[in-house]
N, C-alpha and C positions, 0 to 999 in steps of 0.2 A: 336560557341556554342549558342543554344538558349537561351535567359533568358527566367527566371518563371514569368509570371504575378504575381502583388502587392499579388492578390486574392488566387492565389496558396493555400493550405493546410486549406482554408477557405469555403471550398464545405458545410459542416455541419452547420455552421455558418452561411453563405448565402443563405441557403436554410430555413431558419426560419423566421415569419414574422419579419415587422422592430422593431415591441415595442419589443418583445424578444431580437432582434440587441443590442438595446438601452438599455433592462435591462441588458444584460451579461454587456454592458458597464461599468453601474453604477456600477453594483457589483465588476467589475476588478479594477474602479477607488478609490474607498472608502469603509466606513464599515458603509453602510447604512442599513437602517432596511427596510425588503419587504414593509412596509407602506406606506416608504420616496421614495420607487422604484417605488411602485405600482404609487402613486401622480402621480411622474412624466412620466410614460408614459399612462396614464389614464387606471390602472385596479386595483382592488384588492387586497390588502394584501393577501388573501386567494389565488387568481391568480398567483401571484410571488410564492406562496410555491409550486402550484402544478407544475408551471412549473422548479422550482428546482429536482422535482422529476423525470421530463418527461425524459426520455434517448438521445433522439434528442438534447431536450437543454443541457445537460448536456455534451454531443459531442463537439456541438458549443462553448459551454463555455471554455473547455479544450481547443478546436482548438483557439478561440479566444486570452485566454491568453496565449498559447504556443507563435504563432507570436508577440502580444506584449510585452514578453520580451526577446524571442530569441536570441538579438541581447547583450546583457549582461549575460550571460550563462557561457562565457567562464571567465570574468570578476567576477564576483560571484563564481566558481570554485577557480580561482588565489586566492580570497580572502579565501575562505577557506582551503586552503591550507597553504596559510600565516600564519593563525590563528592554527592551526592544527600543527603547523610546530614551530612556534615563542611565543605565547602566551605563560605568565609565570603561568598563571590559568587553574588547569588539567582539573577540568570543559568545559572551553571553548574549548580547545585541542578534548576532548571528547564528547563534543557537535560537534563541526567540521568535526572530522574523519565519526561520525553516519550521518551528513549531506552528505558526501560523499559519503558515503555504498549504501545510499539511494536512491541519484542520480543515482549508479550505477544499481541499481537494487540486488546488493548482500545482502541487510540487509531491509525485509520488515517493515512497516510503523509501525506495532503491534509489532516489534520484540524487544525483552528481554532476557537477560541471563537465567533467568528463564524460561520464555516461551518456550525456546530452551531446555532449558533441560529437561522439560517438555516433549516435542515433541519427545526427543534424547528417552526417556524413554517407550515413546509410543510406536512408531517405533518398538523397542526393546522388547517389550511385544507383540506385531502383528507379529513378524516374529517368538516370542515364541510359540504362539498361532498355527500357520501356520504350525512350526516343530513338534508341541506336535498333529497334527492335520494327519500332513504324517504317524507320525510313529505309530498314531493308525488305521490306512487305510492300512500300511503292515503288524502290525500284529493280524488287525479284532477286539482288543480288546477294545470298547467305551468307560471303566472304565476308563482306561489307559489316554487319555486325558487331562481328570479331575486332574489328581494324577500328573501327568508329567508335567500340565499349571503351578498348584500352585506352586509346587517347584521349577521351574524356575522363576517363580515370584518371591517368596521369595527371590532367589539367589542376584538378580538384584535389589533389594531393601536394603540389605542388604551390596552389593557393592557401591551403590547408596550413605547408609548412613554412608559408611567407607569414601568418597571422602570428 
């Protein structure tokens, strides 16, 4: 089998000049401020923000720290698992399992019980909308929409505030 070159998964990354190299560095290594960035690779604090902005770097940056810590992923996993699993603090139990989700991709970054229900809600008024929207298309009558949206609304608000 062939091996991957070191550089592998680092295309984005190395295709950016070297000060941007050296600021994704800084940034993955500490919590320094674009000033103390900029210093050290001779640019701008206003420099280090645009190119926070830039999509390229933002690439590299991601690509950057995915390889440096790829190698503890699975290790960081176990551990939350542990924690998830063993912890006598439900807090932390549930801090863990959401770390999880999130790895997995099943529970986005903004996501809340709320939110969700929020969405579950929406969702649920769009397909109202949609059905109160067919059935005045079969039977021609515009008013009918209006009249059939709201009270489906209502229905579902109503169920909403019985849960």
């Amino acid at each position: 089998m062939k091996r991957m070159p070191k550089t592998a998964g680092l295309r984005g990354y190395y295709s950016l000049p070297k000060r941007q190299q050296n600021a994704i560095k800084l940034m993955f290594a500490g919590d320094l401020s674009d000033e103390e960035i900029g210093k050290k690779v001779g640019r701008k604090p206003r420099t280090i923000r645009e190119w926070k902005n830039d999509p390229r770097f933002i690439a590299g940056q991601r690509e950057y720290n995915y390889i440096a810590v790829k190698d503890y992923i699975p290790e960081a996993i176990t551990t939350l698992h542990d924690i998830m699993i063993n912890s006598k603090y439900e807090m932390a139990r549930i801090t863990a399992a959401n770390a999880i989700l999130k790895l997995s991709g099943m529970l986005s970054e903004n996501s809340t019980p709320e939110l969700d229900k929020a969405k579950v809600r929406k969702a649920n008024a769009d397909a109202s909308l949609a059905e109160a929207r067919l059935k005045q298309f079969d039977s021609g009558n515009e008013n009918d929409l209006t009249i059939n949206f709201v009270r489906s609304n209502r229905k579902e608000n109503q169920n909403d505030k019985a849960d």
